[in-house]
N, C-alpha and C positions, 0 to 999 in steps of 0.2 A: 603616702605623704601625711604627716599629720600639720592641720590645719589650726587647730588650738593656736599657735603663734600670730596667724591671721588673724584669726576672729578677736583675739585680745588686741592685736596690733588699732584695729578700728574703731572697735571699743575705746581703747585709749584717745584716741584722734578725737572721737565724735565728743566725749566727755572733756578732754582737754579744751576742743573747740566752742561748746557748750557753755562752758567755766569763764572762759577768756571773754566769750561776747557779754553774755552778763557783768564782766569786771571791765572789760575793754570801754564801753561805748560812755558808760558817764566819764570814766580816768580820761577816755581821749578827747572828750567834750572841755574837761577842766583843765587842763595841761592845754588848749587852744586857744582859751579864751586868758589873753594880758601874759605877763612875762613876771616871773619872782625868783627868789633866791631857790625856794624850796623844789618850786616847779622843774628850776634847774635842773635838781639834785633828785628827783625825784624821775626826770626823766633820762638822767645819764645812768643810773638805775637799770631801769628799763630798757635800756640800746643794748647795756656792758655783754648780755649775751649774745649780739652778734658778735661782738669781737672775741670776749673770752672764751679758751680751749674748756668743751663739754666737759673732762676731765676736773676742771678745778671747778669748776661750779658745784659736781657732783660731788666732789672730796670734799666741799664745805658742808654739802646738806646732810651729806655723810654723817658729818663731826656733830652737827647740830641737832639732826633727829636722833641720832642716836641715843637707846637707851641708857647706855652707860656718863651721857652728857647733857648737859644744860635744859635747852628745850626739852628734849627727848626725852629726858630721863622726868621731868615733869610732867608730859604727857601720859608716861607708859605708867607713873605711881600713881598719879591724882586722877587721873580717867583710863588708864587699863588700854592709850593708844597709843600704835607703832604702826609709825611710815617707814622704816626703815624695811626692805626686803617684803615689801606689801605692794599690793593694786593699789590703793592712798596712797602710798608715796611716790608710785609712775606717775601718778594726775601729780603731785603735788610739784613732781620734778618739771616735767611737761608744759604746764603752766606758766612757771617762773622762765623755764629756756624758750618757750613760744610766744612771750607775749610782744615783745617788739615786731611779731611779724602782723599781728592781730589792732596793735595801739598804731603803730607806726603808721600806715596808710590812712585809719581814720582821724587820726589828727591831722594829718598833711593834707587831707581832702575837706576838713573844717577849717582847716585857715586858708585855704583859698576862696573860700564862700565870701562873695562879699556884707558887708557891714549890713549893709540897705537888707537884706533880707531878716535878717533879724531885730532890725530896728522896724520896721514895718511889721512885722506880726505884734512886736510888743505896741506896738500905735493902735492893732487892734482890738485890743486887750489880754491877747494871750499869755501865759504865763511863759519862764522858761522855759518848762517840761514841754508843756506844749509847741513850746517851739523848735525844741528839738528833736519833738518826736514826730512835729505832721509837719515844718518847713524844713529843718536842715538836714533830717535824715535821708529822705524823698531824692533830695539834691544830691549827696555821697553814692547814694544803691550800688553804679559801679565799685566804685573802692570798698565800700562795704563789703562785697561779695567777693572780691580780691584777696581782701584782709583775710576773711573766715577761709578761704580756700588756699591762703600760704601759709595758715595756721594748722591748718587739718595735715598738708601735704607736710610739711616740714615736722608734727608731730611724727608720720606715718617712718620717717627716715629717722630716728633720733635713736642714737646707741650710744655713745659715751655717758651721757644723764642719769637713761635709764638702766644702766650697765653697775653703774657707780652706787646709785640710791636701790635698784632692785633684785641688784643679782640673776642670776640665771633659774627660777624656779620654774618647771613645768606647767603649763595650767595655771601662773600665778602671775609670772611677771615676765615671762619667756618672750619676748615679743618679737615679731620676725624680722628684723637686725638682726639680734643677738641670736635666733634661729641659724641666720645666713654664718655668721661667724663661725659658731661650734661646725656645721657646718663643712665647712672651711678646716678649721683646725683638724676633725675627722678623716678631713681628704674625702667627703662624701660630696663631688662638686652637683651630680644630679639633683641634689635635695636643697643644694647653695643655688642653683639657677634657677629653678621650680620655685624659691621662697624668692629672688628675683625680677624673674619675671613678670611675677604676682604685682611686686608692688611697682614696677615700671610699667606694667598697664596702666594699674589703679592710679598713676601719677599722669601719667598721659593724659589719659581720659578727663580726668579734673582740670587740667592746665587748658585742654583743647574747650571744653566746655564754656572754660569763663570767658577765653579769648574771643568765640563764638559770639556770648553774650554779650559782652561788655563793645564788642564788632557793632552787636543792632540795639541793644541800650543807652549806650553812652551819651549823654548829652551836657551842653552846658549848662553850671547853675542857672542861667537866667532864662531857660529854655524850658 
């Protein structure tokens, strides 16, 4: 069995998950706090890929990184880069299709905090940061831990995106979806359950874990 599809399939996940927290946690901070036009637009953005089919998301990033077009063709002359059929372009894809699972629970979990807790840390002089880093975060941890774990799990399943934006390259961009597929097309079903298998343990065990935790973690904000 070759495992290469694994070890990138994770690789992808941890970096994707990585990516997302760092961008996730101030975007779902500022999109929580008051209501605007842009915030709007900024967050129906952000949902579209739960609804839209992975296929057209992927055919647009397609068109876009692509060398022969706009972005792409920008990127590949003036700085010598291509996301197109690369590792950089799985995270890039990855990202963009996981982030409503990573933004979504932490903003939902920030707007149910009540007011008084943030109006009380700034009574004590602390700043925003501060206050979102040692009062409102403290308060989320479940959903936190939620968010990073339906972003990791749902990176780990994702084949239309990365199908679209990285093609099938061994060692590059092969990731064990697209493993399970060819696969499949082969008629090799031992090597489609075995890649399988693999990642319906790995999904298990993460899903059972948080449940587990978030079972003797959970608490109310005021608690």
């Amino acid at each position: 069995m070759d495992w290469s599809p694994i070890w990138l399939t994770l690789k992808l996940a941890a970096t994707t998950t990585s990516i997302l927290l760092l961008i996730g946690l101030p975007l779902a901070w500022w999109l929580s706090r008051g209501k605007s036009v842009l915030k709007t637009i900024i967050d129906a953005f952000i949902t579209m890929p739960l609804v839209l089919p992975p296929s057209v998301l992927g055919f647009y990033l397609l068109l876009a990184l692509s060398p022969q077009h706009g972005l792409g063709y920008w990127l590949s002359h003036k700085f010598n880069i291509q996301f197109v059929f690369s590792f950089p372009g799985l995270v890039l894809a990855s990202v963009i299709y996981s982030m409503p699972f990573m933004i979504g629970p932490i903003k939902s979990a920030l707007q149910q905090l009540p007011l008084s807790l943030s109006h009380a840390s700034y009574t004590l002089g602390k700043s925003e940061t501060e206050t979102f880093r040692k009062v409102l975060l403290p308060n989320i941890r479940p959903s936190l831990l939620t968010a990073i774990v339906l972003t990791f799990a749902h990176t780990l399943g994702e084949f239309g995106v990365v199908l679209m934006i990285g093609g099938n390259i061994p060692g590059v961009t092969r990731v064990a979806s697209i493993a399970i597929y060819d696969a499949v097309e082969n008629m090799d079903y031992a090597a489609a359950n075995n890649y399988s298998l693999i990642l319906f343990a790995l999904t298990f065990i993460i899903v059972i874990a948080v449940f587990i935790f978030n079972k003797h973690s959970a608490k109310s904000p005021l608690e």
